[in-house]
Backbone bond lengths (Angstrom), bond angles and torsions (degrees), N, CA, C in turn:
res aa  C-N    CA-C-N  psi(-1)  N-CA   C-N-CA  omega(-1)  CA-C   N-CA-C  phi
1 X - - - 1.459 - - 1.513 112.24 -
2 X 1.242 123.75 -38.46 1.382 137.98 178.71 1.803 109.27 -44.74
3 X 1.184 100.03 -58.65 1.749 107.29 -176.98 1.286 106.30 -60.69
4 X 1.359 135.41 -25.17 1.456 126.96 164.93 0.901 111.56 -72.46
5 X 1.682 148.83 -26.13 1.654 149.63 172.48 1.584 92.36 -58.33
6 X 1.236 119.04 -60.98 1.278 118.89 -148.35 1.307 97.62 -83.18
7 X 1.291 144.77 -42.86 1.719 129.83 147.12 1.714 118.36 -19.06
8 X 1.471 112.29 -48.89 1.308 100.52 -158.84 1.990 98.40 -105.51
9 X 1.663 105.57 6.85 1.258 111.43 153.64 1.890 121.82 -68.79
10 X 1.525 89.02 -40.36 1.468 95.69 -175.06 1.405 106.28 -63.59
11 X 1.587 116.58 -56.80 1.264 116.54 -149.76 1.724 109.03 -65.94
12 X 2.263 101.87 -10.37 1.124 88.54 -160.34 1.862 85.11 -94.20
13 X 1.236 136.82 18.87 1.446 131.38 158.51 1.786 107.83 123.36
14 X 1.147 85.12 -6.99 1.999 88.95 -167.87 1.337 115.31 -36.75
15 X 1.843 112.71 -47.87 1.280 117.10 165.53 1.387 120.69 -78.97
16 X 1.004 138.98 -40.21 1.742 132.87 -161.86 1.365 94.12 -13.60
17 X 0.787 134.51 -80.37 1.736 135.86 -176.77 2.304 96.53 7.78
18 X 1.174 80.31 -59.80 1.662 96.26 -154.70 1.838 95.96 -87.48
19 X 1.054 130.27 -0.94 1.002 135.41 172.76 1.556 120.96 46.78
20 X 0.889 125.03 -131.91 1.842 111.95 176.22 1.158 112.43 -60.44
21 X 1.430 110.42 -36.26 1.945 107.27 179.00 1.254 142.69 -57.59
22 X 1.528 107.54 26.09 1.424 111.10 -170.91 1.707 89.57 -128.23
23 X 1.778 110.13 131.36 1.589 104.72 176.18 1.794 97.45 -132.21
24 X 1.808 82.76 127.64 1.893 82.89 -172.60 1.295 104.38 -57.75
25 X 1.232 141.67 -37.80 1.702 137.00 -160.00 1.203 112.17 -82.88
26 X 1.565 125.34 34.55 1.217 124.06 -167.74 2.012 87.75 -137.16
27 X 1.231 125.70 2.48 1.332 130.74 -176.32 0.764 119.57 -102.07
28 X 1.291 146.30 148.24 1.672 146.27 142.22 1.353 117.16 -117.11
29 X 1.679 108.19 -177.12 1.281 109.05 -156.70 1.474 124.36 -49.62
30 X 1.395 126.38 -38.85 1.248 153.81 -143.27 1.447 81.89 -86.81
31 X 1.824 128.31 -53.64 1.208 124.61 -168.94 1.816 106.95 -65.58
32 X 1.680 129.30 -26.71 1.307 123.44 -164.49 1.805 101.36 -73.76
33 X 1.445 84.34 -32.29 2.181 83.11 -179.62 1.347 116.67 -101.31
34 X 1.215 122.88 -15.76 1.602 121.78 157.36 1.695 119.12 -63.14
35 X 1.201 116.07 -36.80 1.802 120.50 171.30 1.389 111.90 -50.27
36 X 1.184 95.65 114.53 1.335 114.92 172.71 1.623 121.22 -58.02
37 X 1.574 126.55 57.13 1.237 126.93 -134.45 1.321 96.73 -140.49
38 X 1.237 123.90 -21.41 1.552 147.16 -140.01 1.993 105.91 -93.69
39 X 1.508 130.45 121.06 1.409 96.07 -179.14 1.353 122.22 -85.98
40 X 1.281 128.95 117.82 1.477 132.29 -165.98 1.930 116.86 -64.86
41 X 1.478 103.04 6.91 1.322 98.97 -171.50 1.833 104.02 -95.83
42 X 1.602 106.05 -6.93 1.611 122.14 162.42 1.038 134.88 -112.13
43 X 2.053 107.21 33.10 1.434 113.55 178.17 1.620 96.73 -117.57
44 X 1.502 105.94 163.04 1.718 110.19 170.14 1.253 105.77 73.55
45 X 1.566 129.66 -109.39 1.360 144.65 -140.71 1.394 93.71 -116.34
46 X 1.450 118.06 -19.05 1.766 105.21 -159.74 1.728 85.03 -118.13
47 X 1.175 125.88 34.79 1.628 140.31 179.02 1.733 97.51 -74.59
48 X 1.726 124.39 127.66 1.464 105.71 154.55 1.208 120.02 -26.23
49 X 1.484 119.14 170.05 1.700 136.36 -169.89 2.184 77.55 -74.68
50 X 1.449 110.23 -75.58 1.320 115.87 -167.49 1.249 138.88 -19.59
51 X 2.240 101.39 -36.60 1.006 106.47 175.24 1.853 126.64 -86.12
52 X 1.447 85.55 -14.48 1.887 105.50 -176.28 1.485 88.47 -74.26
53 X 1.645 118.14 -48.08 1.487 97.63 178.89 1.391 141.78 -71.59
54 X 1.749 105.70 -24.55 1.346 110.20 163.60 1.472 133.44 -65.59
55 X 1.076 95.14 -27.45 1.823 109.05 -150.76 2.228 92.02 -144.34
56 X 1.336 109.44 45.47 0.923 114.86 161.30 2.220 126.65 -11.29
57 X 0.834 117.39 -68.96 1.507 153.95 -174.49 1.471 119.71 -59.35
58 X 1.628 113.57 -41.17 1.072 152.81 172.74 1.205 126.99 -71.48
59 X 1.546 121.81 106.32 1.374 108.90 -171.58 1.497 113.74 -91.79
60 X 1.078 116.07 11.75 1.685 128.01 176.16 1.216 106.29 -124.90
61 X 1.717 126.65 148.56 0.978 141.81 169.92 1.506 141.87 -37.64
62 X 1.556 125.36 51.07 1.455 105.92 -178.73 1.180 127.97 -111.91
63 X 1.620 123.16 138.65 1.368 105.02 -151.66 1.547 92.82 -122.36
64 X 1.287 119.42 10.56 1.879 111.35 169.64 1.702 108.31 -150.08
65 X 0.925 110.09 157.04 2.053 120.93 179.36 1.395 79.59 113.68
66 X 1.485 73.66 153.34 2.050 111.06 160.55 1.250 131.20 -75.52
67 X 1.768 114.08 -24.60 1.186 138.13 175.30 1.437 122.51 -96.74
68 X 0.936 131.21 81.74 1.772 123.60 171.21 1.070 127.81 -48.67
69 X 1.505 129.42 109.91 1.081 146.05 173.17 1.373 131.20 -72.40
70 X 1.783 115.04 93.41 1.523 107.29 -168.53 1.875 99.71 -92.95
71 X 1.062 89.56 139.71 1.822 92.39 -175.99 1.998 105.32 -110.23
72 X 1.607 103.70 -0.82 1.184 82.64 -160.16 2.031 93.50 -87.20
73 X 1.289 102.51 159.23 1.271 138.28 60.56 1.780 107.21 -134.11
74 X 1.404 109.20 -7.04 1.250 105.83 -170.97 2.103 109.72 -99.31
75 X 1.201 101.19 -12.13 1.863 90.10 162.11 1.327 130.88 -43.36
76 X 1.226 125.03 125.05 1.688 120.24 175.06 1.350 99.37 77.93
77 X 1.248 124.96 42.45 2.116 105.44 -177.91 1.406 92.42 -127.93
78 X 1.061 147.00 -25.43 1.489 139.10 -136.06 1.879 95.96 -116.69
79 X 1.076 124.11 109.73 1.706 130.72 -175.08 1.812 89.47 -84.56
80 X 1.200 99.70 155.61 1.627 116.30 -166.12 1.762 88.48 -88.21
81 X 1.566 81.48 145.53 1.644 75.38 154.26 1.899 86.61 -164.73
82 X 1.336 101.62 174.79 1.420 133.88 172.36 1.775 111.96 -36.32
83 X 1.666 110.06 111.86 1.601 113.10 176.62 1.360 101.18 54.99
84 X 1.774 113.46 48.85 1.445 110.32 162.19 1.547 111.71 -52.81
85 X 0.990 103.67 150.22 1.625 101.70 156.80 1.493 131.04 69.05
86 X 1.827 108.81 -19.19 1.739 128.70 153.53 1.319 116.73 -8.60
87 X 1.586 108.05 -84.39 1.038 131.60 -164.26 1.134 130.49 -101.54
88 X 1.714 111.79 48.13 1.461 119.28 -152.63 1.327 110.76 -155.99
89 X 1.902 93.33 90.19 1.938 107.37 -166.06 1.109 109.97 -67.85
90 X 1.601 122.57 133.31 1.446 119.44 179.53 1.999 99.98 -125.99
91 X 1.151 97.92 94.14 1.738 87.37 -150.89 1.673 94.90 -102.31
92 X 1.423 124.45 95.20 1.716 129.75 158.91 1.474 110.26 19.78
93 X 1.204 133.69 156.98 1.256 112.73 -38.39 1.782 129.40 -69.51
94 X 1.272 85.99 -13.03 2.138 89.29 -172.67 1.306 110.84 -80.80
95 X 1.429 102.88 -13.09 1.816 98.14 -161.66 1.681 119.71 28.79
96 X 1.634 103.88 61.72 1.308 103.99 161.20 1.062 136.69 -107.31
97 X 1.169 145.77 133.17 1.496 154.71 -141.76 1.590 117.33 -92.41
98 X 1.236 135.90 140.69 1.386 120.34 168.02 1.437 122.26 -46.94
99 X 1.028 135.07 172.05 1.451 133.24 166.35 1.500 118.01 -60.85
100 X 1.572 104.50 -43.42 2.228 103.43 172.80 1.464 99.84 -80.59
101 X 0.938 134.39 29.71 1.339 107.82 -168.39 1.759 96.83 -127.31
């Protein structure tokens, strides 16, 4: 489901920055909340009233599941750049990443 967000992220401009060099099927989850893409003036303290009330605990927005999803410390940290994510084996079961990558 993810690679369709990030299709209709592109088409809606998120990347232009990076111009052709950005390919959604080269991402995963860790990459949609690590992108530095996010506006930080509606995370934490500056969160809608709705989300402080739903999801108390949470310094990011979630307003449905049973499970709360904390993403920090790595949400919003990672600045885009050119053939993110190409060259960056994540091979079962750990899916762990090189160190540049």
């Amino acid at each position: 489901w993810y690679h369709a967000e990030y299709m209709g992220w592109k088409a809606g401009g998120i990347f232009d920055s990076l111009g052709s060099e950005f390919t959604c099927a080269e991402q995963t989850l860790w990459d949609i909340y690590s992108m530095k893409i996010y506006d930080e003036d509606r995370m934490n303290d500056n969160r809608p009233q709705i989300c402080k009330e739903t999801d108390p605990t949470n310094p990011l927005c979630q307003l449905m599941g049973d499970i709360t999803m904390h993403l920090v410390p790595d949400v919003n940290t990672r600045p885009l750049y050119p053939n993110m994510g190409e060259r960056c084996a994540a091979l079962p079961p750990q899916y762990i990443r090189p160190y540049n990558c």
